[in-house]
N, C-alpha and C positions, 0 to 999 in steps of 0.2 A: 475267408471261410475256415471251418474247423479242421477239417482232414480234407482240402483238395483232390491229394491224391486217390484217397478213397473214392471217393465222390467218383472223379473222374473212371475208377476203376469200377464202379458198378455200374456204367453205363459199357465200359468193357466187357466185362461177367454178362450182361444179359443181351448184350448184340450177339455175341458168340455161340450162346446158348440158345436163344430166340433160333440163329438160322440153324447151327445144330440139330436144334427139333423138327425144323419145318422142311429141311434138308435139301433150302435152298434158300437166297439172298446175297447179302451184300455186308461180311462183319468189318471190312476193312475201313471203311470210311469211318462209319462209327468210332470203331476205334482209334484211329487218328485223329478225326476230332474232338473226343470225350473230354480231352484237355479246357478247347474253347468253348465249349458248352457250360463248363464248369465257370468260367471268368464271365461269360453272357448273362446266363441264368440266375447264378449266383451271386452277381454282383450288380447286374445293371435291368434284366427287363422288367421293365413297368406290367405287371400282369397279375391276375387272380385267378388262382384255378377254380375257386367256388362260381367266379359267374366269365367264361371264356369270352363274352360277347359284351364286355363294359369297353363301351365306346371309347375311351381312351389308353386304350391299352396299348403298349407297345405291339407291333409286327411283328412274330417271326416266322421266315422263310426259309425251308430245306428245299435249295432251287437244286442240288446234287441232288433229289429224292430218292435214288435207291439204297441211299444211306437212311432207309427208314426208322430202322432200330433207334438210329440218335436220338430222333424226335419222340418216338412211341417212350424210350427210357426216362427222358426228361419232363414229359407231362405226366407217368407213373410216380416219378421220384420224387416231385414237385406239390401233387397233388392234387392231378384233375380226377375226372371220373375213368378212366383206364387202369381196370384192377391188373394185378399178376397174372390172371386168368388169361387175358388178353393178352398178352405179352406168349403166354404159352400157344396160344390161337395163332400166332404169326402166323401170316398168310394161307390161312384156312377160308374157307366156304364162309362168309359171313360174318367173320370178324369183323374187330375194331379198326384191327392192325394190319393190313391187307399191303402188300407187296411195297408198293409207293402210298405217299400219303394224300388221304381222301379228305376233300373240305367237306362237312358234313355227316360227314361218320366218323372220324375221330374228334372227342372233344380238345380244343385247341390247336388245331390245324385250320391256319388260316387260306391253304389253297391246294389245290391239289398239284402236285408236281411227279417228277419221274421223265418227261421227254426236255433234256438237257437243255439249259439256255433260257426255257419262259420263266421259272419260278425266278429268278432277277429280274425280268423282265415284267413280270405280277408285282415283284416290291416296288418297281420306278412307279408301275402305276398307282399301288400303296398309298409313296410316299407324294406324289403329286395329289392328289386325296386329302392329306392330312395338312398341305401346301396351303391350297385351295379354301378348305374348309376354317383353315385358324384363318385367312383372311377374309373371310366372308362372314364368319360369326366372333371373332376375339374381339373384345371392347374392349377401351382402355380402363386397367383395372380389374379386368377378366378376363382370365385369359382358360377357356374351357378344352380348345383341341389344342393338344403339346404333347405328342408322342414321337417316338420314332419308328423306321422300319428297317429292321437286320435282316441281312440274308447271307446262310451260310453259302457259298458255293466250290465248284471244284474247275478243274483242269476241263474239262469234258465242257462245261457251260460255257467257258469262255471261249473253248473252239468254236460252237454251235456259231452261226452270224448274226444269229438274231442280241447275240449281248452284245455285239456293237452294235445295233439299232439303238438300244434302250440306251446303255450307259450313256454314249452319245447325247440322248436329247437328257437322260438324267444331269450330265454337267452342264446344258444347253438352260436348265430349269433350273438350275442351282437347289438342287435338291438337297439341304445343307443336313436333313435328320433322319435321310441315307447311309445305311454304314453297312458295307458287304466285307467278311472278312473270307477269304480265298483260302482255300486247302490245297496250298502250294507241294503235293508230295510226289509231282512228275511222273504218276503212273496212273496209264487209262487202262482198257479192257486190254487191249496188244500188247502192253507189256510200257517200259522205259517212255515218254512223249517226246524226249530230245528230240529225235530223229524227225519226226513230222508234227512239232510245235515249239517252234523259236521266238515266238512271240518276246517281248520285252515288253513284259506287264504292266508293272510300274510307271514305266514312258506311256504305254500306252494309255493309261487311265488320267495320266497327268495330261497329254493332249487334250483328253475331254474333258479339261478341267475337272479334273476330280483331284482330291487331298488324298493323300497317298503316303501310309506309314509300311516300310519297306522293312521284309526281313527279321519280321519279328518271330521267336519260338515262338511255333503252336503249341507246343506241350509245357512250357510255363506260364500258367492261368494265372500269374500275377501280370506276366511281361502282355500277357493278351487282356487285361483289365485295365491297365497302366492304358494301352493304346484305344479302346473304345473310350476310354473316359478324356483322353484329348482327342477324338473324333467327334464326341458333343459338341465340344468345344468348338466347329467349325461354324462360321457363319452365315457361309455362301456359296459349299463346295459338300456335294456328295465324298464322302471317304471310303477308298480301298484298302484294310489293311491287310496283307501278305502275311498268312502264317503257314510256316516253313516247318512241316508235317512228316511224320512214318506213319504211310498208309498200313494199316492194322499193326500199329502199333501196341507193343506186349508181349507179341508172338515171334516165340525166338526165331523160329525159320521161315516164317510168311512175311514178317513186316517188312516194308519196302519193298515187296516184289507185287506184281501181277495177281500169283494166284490169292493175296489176300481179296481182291478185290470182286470174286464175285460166287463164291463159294462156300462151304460150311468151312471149317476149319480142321474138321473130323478129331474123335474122343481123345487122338492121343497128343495130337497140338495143342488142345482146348486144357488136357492137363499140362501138359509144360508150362503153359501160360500164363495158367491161376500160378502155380509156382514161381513163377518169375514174377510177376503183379504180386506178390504174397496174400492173392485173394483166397483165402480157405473155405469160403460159403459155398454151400450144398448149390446147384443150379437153380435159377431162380430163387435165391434166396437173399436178400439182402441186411444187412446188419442194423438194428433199429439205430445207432448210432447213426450212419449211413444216413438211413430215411430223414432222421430228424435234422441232418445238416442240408439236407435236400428242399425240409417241406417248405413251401412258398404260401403255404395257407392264411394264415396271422399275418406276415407282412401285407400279401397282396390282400385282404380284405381291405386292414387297415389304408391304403393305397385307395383304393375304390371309394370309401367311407368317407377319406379328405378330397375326392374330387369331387362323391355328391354334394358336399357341405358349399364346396367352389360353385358349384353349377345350383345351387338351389339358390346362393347370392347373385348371381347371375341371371336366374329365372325371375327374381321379386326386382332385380333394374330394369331386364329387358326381356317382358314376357312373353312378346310377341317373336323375339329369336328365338329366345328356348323352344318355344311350342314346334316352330318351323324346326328348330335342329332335329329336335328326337323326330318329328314328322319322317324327317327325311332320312336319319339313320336308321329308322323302320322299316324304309324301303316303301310306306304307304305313298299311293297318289294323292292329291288334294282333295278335299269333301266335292267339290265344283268340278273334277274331271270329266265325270260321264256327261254333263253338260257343255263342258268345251270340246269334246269331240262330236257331239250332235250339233253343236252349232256349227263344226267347222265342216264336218258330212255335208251337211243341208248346205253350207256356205256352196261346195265346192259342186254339190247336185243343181243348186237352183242355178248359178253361173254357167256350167255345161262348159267350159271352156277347150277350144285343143289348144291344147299342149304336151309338149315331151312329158312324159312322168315324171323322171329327174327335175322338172319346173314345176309336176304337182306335187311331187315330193317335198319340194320347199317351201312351197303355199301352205301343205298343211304343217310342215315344221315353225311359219312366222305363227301359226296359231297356239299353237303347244307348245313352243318354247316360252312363249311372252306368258304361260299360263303354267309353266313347270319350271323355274327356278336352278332344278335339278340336272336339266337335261345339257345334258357336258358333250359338245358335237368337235368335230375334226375334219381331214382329210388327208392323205398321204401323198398334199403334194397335186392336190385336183379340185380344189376348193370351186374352183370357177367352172369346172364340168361335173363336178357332184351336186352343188349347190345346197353343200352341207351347213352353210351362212345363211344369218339372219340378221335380222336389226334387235334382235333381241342379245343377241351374242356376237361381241365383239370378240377381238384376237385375245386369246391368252400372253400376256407378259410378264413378263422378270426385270428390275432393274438391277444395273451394276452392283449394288450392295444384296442382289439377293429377295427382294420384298416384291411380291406380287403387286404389278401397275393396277390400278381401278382408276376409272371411267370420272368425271366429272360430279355425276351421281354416286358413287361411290360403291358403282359394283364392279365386281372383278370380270374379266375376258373370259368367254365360253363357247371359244372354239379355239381349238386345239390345231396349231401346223404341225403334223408329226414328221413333215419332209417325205422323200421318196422311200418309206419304210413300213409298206404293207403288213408286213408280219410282226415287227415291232407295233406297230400299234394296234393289234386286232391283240396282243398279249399283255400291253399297257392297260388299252380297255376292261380285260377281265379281269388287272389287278385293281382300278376304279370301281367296279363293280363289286368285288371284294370286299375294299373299305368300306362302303358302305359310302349314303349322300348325296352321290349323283347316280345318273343314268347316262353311260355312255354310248353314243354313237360315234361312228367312222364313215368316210365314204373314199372307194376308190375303180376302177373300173371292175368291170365283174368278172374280165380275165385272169386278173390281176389277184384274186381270190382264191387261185392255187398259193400264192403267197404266204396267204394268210389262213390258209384251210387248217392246220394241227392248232393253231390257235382257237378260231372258231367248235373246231371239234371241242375241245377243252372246257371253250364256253358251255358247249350243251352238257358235257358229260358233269360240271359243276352246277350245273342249272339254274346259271347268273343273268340276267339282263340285261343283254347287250344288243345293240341292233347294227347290224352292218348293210351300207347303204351301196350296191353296185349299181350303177350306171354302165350305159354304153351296152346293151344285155345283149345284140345279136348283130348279127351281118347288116343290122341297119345302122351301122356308124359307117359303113360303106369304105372310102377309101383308105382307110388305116388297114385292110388288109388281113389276111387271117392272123396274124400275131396277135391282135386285138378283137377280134370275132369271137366271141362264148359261144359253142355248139353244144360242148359234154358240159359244160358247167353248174346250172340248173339243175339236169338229174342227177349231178353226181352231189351237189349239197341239198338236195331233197334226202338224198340216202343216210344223212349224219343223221343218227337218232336224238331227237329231242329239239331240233333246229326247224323253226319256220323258215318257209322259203314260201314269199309272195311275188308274184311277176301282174302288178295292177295294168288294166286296161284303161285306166282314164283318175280321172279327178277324183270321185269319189271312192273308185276303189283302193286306189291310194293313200290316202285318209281313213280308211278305213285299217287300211294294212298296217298303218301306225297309230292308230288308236289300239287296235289288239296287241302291236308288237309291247307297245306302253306298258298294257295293263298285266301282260305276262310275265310276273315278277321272276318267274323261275323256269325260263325259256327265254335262249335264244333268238334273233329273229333273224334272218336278210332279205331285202328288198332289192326288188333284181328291176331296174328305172332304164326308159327309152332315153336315148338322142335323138330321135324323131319325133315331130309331134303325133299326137294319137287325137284323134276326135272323140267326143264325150258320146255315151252312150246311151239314149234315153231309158229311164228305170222307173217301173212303176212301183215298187218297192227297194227299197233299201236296206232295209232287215236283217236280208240273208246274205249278204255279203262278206259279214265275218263268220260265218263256216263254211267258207274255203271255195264252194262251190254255191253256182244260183242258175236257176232260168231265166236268162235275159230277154230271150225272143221267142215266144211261140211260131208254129205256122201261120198262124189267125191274122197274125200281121203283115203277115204279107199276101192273105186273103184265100189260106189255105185250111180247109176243115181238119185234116189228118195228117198224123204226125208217123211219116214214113221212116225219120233218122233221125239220129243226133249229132250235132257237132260238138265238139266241146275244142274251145280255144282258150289261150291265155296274152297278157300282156298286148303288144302289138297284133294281133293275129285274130284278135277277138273282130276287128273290121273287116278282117278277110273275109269269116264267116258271117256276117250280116249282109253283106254282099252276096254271097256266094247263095245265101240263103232266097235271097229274091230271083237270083239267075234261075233258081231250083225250081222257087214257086212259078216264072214261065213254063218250066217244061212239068208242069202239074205234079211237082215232088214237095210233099211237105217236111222241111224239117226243124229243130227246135235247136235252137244254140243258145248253148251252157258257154258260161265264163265261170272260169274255174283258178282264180287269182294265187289259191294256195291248195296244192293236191297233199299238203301236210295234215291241214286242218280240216277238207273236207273230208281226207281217211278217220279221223278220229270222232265225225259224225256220227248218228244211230242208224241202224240198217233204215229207217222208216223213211228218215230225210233221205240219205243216197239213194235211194230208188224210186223216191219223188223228184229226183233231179235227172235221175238216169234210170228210167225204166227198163224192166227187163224186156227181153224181146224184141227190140228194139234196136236194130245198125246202131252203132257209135264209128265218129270217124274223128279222130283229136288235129290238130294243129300246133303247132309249135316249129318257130326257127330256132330248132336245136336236137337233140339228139330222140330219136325216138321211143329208143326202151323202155321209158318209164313208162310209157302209155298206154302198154298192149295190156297190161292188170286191169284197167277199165273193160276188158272187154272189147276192143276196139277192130274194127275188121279192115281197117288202115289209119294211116298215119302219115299226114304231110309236115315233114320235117328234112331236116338236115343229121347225115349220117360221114359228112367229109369235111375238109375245112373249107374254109369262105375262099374271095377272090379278094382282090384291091378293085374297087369299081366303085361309081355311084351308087347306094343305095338304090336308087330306083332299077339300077341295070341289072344288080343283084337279085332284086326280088323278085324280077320276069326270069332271070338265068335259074335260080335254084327251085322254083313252081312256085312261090307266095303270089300266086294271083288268084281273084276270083274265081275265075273261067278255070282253073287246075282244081280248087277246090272242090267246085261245084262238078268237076268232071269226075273227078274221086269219090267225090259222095255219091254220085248218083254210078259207075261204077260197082260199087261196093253191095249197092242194092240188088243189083242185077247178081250177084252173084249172093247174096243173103237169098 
């Protein structure tokens, strides 16, 4: 490039400056890796700032994201639509530029990052994406998906444990067009990491089979260009390359220490600085020289221009792939969806079957997957009690040279073993959803979901499409005990905003709950699935079951004119109250039981629906084995639940020990009236 250092130095000038203004951030990173930014950018990523979402674009990840500046500096200087304005905006009320980087409100931010460890853990999933995809549509002689995915990260991520989840199954997948370069500058928030991070990086990334270029200057963007460009080069190994950093580098008296790392710099460092960098531009101001060895405009078109010319030879060989690819980097579902989930409804209503959820969960996944192509399933290591497998999706594999195995028929494996790594893979998943072409799910028990909760959260606050499948939902796994008994679980991922949480009562509502979770391209989902079997529920409509809440039972049915209460149960518990309902109608009490599979989506109903479901005036008394708090917002004038942890016991011993009987139901509701 023309002036390196320059370059490098105006990505200095405006981290300094940016938090200067906003009179809070993070200038140190930035400026310590302004250097490898310069060698990345400048030399190697595949990208257009005119259209940020061309399908083959290379990946880049700032999994350190509170080194925000870096990134905001580099798609200003580069050329996306993030004016100087914006940069002055740093972390205001509704900027572009907001503390850590946001996927969808900055243009060319490919995830959002800031809680240390996932954004690598988003590129594994990335780069499995872009795995996947060159093997599922590359012809010979065409070759349309050939990108890679970088991610900058730091000292802080790789303490986090979720980066040995990922890298782990990253060398396990031979993720060979992974390239993570490390800002090796041995200082976190405390100061020095000696003392409590000994790690031996290099060993350890080579254990995971990763290619491993040791000890390179980060601050010579030749020596750091030199090394990604024999990181391409690898055939069958994700690469780590180690650059050996001064965290806020520039700065005569901050660099290398602590306080660069999470503070302004204040007016009178900021000039020493420029002084030392020989940067003499006014603040925010950058030198057109500067800009013009920055801009990535003219090349990256040009870039975009010779892959559509690729991909339109391509579409006139094999037009039936093209059409499927863009289909699916769309993120559109198939023209035929809303018919394969009514057929697979109706399949699962007319059969009436008992069975566990987790069994009807898999009923309606043989139907949707054999009909979504897309759908990329897993489990961490619980495959045979999630029953996240189909006959549609076979095991994902990797051969010794690196090439993704396919099937006899010549499709690739789609199910994912992510091993015993809950939170790595609910973080994998969001970087697949990311890329863009599939739709992933996971399954692992639903305790087991603290695991993976700041991932999931991540999902919602991106507003990606993921669905997370927990099995084993309550005290009815019985003898495993409270370690594996969910009580607070349910309401506490009801409370992530933007996150469906469904707990289906049977067949159809299950099917249900994943035809919505499908069609929610920008929501979250989790399906909270029994180990016990559940009996099927007779419905005389099926309609209202995907918003959230329905009336399943009048009084009338059980030969009652008036409707004294309501029950409203979910999942397992929905039998309770059917039951409970006829012991009622003996003692001449009529009441109406609500199933209420998602209290997500019935909240986001109209006043008119919720109180056709739940009149006013009217007792409400909820059910659920699990925590009760969430329930008293309905109005509820009790609440059979669990507020302690489980036992080790039979399932059945547990149900009569904690009140999940009829006769307690039926004694609470009719109770609750007496005192209404």
């Amino acid at each position: 490039m023309a002036n390196q250092q320059q370059m490098a130095n105006a990505i200095r000038a405006l981290a300094m400056d940016a938090v200067q203004q906003a009179n809070s951030g993070h200038p140190g990173a930035p400026m310590g890796m302004a250097d490898m930014a310069v060698a990345l950018w400048g030399d190697h990523l595949q990208h257009n700032p005119k259209n940020p979402h061309w399908a083959n674009r290379d990946r880049f990840v700032l999994s350190n994201g509170h080194g925000s500046m870096l990134i905001y500096s580099v798609l200003h200087l580069t050329g996306y639509k993030l004016p100087i304005e914006e940069l002055k905006n740093f972390r205001t009320l509704h900027s572009k530029t907001a503390g850590h980087p946001e996927v969808g409100v900055t243009p060319g931010v490919e995830t959002t990052t800031g809680p240390l460890g996932q954004g690598v853990t988003n590129a594994v999933g990335m780069a499995l994406a872009e795995k996947m995809l060159a093997a599922e549509f590359n012809q010979a002689g065409h070759t349309i998906v050939n990108h890679h995915t970088y991610v900058f990260l730091g000292d802080g991520c790789l303490m986090e444990g979720i980066s040995h989840e990922a890298c782990a199954l990253a060398g396990a997948w031979k993720l060979n067009k992974l390239i993570a370069l490390y800002d090796d500058n041995g200082i976190s928030i405390d100061g020095q990491v000696a003392p409590w991070f000994i790690d031996n990086t290099p060993q350890r990334f080579a254990a995971y089979g990763w290619n491993v270029i040791d000890a390179v200057d980060g601050h010579d963007a030749n020596a750091v260009s030199k090394a990604i460009a024999a990181a391409k080069h690898s055939a069958d190994k994700p690469t780590l390359i180690v650059c050996k950093t001064a965290i806020g580098k520039g700065s005569p008296n901050r660099a290398g220490t602590a306080k660069a790392h999470g503070e302004p710099l204040g007016a009178e460092e900021i000039k020493l600085t420029r002084e030392a960098l020989g940067w003499t531009a006014e603040p925010f101001k950058i030198p057109k020289a500067v800009y013009a060895d920055w801009d990535a405009k003219v090349a990256g078109t040009a870039r975009e221009a010779q892959w559509n010319t690729a991909f339109a030879a391509y579409k006139a060989a094999f037009p039936a792939q093209a059409k499927e690819f863009v289909r699916r980097m769309k993120g559109d579902l198939p023209k035929n969806f809303n018919q394969v989930a009514f057929d697979a409804v109706v399949a699962a209503h007319t059969k009436g079957e008992t069975v566990a959820s987790r069994k009807a969960s898999q009923l309606a996944l043989e139907a949707f997957t054999a009909a979504l192509p897309e759908m990329l399933g897993g489990s961490a290591d619980l495959t045979g009690s999630n029953l996240t497998n189909t006959k549609s999706t076979p095991a994902f594999r990797v051969d010794l040279a690196g090439d993704v195995v396919k099937t006899e028929g010549g499709k690739i494996g789609r199910h994912i073993n992510y091993g015993v790594r809950e939170f790595g893979m609910a973080a994998i998943m969001n970087g697949v959803a990311l890329h863009g072409g599939y739709i992933p799910y996971g399954g692992t028990f639903l305790t087991f979901s603290d695991y993976s909760r700041n991932a999931i959260r991540m999902a919602a606050l991106m507003k990606q499409r993921i669905i997370h499948v927990f099995t084993h939902d309550s005290i009815g796994l019985g003898e495993d005990g409270p370690t594996h008994q969910s009580i607070e679980h349910a309401a506490s991922l009801r409370l992530i905003p933007g996150l469906d949480v469904w707990r289906p009562a049977d067949t159809a509502e299950t099917t249900v709950a994943w035809a919505v979770a499908l069609q929610n391209a920008h929501r979250p989902s989790a399906l909270l699935l029994s180990r016990q079997n559940l009996a099927y529920s007779p419905k005389s409509d099926l309609g209202d079951i995907s918003r959230g809440a329905y009336v399943l039972s009048e009084p009338a049915h059980v030969g009652i004119k008036k409707t004294h209460g309501v029950i409203i149960a979910t999942g397992s518990e929905v039998q309770l109250a059917l039951a409970a309902q006829k012991l009622l109608a003996a003692r001449k009490i009529g009441v109406r039981v609500v199933s209420m599979p998602s209290t997500n989506v019935f909240d986001r109903q109209d006043t008119e629906y919720k109180q056709s479901v739940l009149p006013a005036g009217i007792p409400r008394v909820a059910v659920e084995m699990g925590s009760t708090d969430g329930w008293w917002k309905y109005g509820c004038s009790a609440v059979v639940g669990i507020d302690t942890y489980g036992e080790s016991a039979p399932a059945p011993v547990l149900f009569k020990h904690f009140g999940f009987t009829a006769e307690n139901v039926a004694d609470t509701v009719h109770a609750a009236l007496l005192k209404a």
